[in-house]
Short mmCIF file of the C-alpha atoms (twelve columns), coordinates in Angstrom:
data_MODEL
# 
_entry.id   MODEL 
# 
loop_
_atom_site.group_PDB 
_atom_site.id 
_atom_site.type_symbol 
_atom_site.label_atom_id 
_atom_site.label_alt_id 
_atom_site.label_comp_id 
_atom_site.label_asym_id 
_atom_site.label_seq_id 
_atom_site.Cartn_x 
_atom_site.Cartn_y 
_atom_site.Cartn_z 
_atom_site.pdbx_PDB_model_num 
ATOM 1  C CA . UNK A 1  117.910 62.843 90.799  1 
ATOM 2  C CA . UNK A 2  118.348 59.111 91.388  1 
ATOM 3  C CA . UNK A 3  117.065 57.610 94.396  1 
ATOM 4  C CA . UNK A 4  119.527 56.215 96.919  1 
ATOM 5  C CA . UNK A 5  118.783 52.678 96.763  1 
ATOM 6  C CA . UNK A 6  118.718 53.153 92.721  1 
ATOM 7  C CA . UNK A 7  122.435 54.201 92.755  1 
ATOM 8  C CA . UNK A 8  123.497 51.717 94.787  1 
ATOM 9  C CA . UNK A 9  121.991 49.211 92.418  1 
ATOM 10 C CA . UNK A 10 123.991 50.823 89.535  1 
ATOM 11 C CA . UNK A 11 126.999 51.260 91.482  1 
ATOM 12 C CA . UNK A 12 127.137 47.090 92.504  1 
ATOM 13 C CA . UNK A 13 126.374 45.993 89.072  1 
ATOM 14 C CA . UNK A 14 129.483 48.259 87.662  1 
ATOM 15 C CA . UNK A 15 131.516 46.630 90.162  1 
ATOM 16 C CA . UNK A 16 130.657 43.327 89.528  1 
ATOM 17 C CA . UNK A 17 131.561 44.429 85.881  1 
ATOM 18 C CA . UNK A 18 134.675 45.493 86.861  1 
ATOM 19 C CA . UNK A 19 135.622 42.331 89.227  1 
ATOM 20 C CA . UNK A 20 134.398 39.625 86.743  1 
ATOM 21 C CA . UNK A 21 136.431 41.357 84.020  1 
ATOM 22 C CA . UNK A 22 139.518 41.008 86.818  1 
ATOM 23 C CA . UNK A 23 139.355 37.852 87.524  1 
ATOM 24 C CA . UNK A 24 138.807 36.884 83.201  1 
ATOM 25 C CA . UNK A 25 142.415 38.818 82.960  1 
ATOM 26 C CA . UNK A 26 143.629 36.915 85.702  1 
ATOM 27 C CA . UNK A 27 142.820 33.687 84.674  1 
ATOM 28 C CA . UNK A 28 144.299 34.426 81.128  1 
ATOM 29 C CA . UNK A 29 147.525 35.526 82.825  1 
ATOM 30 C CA . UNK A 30 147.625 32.380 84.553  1 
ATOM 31 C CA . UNK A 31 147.297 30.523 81.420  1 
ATOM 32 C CA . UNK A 32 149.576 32.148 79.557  1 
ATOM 33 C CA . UNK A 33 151.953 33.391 82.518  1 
ATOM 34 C CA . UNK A 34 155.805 32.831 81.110  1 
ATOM 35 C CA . UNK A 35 157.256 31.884 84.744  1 
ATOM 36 C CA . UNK A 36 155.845 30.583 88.059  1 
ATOM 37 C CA . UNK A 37 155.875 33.951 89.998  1 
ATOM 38 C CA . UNK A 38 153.277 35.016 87.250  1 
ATOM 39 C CA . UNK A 39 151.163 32.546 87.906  1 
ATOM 40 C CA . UNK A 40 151.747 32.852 91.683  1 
ATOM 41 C CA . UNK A 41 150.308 36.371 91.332  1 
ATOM 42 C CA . UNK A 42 147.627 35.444 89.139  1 
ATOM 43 C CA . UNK A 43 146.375 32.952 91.652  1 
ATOM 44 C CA . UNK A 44 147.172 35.330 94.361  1 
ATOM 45 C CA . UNK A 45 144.761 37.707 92.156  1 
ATOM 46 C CA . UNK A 46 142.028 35.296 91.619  1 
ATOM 47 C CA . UNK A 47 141.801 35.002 95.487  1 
ATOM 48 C CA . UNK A 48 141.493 39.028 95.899  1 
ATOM 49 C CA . UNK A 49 138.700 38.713 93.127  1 
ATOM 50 C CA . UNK A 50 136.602 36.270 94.819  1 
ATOM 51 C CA . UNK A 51 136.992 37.905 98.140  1 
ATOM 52 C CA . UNK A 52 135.520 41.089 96.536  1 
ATOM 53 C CA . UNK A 53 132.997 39.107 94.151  1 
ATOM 54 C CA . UNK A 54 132.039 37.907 97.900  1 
ATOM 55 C CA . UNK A 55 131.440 40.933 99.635  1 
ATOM 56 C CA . UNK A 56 129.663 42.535 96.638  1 
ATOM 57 C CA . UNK A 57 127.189 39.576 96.921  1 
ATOM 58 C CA . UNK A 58 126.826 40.272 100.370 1 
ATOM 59 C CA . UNK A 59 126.243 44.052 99.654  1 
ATOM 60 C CA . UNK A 60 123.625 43.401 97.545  1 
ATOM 61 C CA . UNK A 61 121.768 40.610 99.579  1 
ATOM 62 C CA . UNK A 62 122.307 42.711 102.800 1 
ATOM 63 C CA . UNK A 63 123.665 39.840 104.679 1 
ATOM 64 C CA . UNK A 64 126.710 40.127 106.726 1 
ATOM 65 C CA . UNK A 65 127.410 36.647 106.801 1 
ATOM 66 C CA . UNK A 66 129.482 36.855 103.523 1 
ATOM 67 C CA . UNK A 67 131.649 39.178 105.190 1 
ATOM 68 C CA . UNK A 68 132.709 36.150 107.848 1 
ATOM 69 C CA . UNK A 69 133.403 34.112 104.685 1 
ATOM 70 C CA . UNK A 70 135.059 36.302 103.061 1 
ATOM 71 C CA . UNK A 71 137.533 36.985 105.970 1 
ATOM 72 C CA . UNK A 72 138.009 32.714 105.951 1 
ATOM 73 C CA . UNK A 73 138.953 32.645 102.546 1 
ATOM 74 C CA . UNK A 74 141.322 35.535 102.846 1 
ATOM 75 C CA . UNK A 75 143.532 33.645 105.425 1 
ATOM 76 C CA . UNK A 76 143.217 30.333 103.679 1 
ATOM 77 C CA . UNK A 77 144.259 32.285 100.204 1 
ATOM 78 C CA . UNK A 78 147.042 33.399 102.359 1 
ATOM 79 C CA . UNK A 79 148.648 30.604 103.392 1 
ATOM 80 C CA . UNK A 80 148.110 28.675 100.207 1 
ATOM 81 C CA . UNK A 81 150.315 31.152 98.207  1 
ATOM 82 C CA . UNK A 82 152.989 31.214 100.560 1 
ATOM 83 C CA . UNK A 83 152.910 27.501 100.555 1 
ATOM 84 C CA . UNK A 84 152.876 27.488 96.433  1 
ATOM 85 C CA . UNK A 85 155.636 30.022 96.603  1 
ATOM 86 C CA . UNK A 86 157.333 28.266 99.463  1 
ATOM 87 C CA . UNK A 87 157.271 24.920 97.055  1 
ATOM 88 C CA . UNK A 88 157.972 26.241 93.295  1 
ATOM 89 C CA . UNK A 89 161.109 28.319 95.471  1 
ATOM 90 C CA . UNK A 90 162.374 24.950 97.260  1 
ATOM 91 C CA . UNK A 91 160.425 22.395 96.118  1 
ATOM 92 C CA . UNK A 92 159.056 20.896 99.631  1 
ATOM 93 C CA . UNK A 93 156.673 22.943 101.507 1 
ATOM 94 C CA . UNK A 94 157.837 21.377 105.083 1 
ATOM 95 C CA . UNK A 95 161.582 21.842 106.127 1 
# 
């Protein structure tokens, strides 16, 4: 039987696996994205991955600082794609 802090171990690096591999299928879609929504939500994506890429790091360095960042980035990535969806919809962010 594995130890406990063994498993965890295993279980972070599969998730930063899984995450990185995300956020490489994000970026393609917003490369290759036919129409702005698509790249919208492939930005909107990218944020989600790096808020998770975040708190994994965090996990594994057993600091809850990253958690505090995390939370910062999540309202700024927030408010910037309402603002890019806001603009490629009406084309001025400001009415």
């Amino acid at each position: 039987m594995m130890p406990a802090a063994d498993f965890l171990s295993l279980s972070l690096i599969i998730a930063f696996g899984a995450v990185a591999i995300s956020q490489m299928l994000a970026m393609v879609r917003l490369v290759i994205g036919p129409h702005a929504g698509d790249r919208i939500l492939a930005l909107d994506t990218m944020v989600v991955n790096v808020i998770g890429m975040i708190v994994l790091v965090g996990m594994y360095q057993g600091s809850t600082l990253y958690f505090e960042v995390s939370l910062i980035i999540a309202m700024l990535g927030f408010v910037s794609t309402v603002a890019y969806a806001r603009f490629v919809l009406r084309g001025d962010i400001i009415e």
